[in-house]
C-alpha positions in Angstrom: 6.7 24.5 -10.7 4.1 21.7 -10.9 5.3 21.0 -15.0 8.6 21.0 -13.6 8.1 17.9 -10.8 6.3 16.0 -13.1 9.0 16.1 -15.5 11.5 15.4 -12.8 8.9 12.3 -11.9 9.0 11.3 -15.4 12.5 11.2 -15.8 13.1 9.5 -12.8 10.6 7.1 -13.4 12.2 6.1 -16.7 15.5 5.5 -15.3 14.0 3.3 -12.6 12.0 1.7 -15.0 14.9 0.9 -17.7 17.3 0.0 -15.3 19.6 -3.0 -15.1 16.5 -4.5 -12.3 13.7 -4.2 -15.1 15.3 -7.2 -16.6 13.3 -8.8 -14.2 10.2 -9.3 -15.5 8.6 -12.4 -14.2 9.6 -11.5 -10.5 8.1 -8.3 -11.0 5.2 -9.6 -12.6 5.2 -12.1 -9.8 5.2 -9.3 -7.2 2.9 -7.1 -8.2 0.2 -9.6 -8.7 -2.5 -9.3 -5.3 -3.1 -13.3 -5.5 1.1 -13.5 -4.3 0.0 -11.6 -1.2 -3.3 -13.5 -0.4 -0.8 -15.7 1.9 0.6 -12.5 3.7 -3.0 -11.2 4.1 -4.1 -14.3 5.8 -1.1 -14.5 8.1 -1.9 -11.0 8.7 -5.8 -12.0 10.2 -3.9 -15.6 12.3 -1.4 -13.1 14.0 -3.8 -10.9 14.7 -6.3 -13.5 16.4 -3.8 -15.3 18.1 -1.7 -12.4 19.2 -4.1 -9.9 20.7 -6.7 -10.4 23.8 -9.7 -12.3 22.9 -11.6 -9.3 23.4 -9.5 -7.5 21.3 -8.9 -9.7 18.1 -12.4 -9.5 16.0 -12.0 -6.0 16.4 -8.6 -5.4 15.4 -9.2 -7.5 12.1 -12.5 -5.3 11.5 -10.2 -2.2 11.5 -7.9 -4.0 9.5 -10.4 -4.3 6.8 -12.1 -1.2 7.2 -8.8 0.5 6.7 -8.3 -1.3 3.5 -11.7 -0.3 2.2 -10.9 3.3 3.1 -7.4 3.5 1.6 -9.4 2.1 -1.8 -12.2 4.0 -1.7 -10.0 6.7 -1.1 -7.1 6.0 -4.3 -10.0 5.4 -6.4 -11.9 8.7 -5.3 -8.1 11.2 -6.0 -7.4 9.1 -9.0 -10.5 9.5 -10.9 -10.5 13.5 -9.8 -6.8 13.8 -10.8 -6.8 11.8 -13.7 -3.1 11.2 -14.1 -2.8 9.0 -17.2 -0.1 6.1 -16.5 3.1 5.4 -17.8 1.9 2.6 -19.5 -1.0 4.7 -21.5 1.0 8.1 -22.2 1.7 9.0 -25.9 4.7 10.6 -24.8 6.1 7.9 -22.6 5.4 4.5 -24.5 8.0 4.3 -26.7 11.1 4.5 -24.3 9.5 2.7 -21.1 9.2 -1.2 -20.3 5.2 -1.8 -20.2 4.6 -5.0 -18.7 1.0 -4.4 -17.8 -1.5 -2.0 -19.3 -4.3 -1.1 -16.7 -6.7 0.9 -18.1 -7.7 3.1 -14.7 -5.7 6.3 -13.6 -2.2 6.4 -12.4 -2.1 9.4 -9.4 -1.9 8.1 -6.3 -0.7 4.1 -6.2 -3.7 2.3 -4.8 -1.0 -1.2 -4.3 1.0 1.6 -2.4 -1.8 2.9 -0.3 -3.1 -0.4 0.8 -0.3 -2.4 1.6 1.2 0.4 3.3 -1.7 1.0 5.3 -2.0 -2.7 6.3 1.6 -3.4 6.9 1.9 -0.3 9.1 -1.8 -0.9 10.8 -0.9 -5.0 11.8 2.7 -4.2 12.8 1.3 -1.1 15.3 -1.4 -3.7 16.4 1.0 -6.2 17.1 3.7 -4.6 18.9 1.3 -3.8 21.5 0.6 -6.8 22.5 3.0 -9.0 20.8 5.9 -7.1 20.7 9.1 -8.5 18.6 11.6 -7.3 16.3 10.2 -9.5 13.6 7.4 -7.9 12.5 9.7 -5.3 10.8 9.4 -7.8 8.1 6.1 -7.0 7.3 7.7 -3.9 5.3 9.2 -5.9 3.1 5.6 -6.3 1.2 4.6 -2.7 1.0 8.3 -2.1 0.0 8.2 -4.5 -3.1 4.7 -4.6 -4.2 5.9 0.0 -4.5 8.6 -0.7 -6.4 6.7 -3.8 -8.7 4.6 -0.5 -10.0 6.9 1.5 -11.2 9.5 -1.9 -13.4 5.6 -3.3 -14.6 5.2 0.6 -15.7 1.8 1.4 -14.4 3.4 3.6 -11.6 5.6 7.0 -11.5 7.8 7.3 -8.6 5.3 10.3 -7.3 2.1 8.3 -7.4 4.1 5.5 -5.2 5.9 8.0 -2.8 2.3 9.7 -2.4 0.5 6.3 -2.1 2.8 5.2 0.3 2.4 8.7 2.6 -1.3 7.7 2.4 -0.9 4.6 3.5 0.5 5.6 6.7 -1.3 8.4 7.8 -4.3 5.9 7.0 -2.5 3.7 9.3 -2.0 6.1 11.8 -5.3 7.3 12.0 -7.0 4.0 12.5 -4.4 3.2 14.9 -6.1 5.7 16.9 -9.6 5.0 16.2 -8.8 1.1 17.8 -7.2 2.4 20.7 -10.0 4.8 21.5 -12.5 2.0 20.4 -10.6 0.4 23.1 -10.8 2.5 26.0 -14.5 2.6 25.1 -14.8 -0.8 25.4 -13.1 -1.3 28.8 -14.9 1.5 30.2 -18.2 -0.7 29.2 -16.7 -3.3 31.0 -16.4 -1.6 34.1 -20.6 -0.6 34.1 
């Protein structure tokens, strides 16, 4: 069974890859490069100070960033037990693929995935509780791209993305929690 999803991963992964969209190039390049989302990351950390209580703000960002740690920490930890080779470095797959960057590091799950999943999903939770408005859906379109980027540069297979993004939100999810229960504990100190 397991021979057969990866087969049905690579398959699917080549027709992504070698579609009419991989023509692309330079945009994908564009987008899957982490300096194009240093701007995001940054409005990420304003709308978070400005947004949330005072109180609140220094803590949401340290979550933020703890998070982001973890979901790294994390990828790397998997990826260097699983050991997944990439598209990009299989024998088998280099010859009918587009390869437009060669990374040298694992491929199982997407790290790009797992962390801007985790962020997105972390910032938007944060900020429709205090701030709430119908525009922060936006912030999906990052995680949504910078997926998809993986799999036309050909350092990704569909499976390591759909994992990486699952990550990401139960990542997000969790440490969702851990601020809201960091900030029950802080009003109860306030009340002492």
């Amino acid at each position: 069974m397991w021979e057969s999803l990866i087969e049905i991963d690579q398959q699917f992964f080549k027709y992504i890859n070698t579609s009419y969209l991989s023509k692309f190039e330079s945009f994908w390049l564009f987008v899957t490069q982490l300096e194009t989302w240093l701007p995001l990351y940054i409005t990420f950390f304003f709308f978070l100070f400005k947004k949330l209580p005072k109180r609140l703000n220094l803590l949401a960002m340290a979550i933020m960033v703890i998070g982001t740690v973890t979901a790294i920490g994390l990828t790397d930890l998997v990826k260097n037990t699983v050991e997944r080779l990439r598209p990009s470095n299989d024998p088998a797959m280099i010859d009918s693929i587009d390869i437009l960057q060669r990374p040298e590091s694992f491929s199982f799950w997407s790290g790009h995935t797992a962390v801007s999943v985790t962020v997105s999903l972390l910032v938007y939770l944060l900020l429709q509780r205090y701030a709430p408005t119908r525009w922060w859906q936006l912030f999906f379109i990052w995680p949504f791209l910078f997926a998809v980027s993986r799999i036309f540069v050909g350092v990704h297979y569909p499976l390591d993305v759909l994992v990486g993004a699952i990550v990401g939100i139960i990542l997000a999810m969790l440490f969702y929690k851990i601020f809201k229960k960091s900030c029950i504990t802080f009003r109860a100190l306030d009340l002492e």
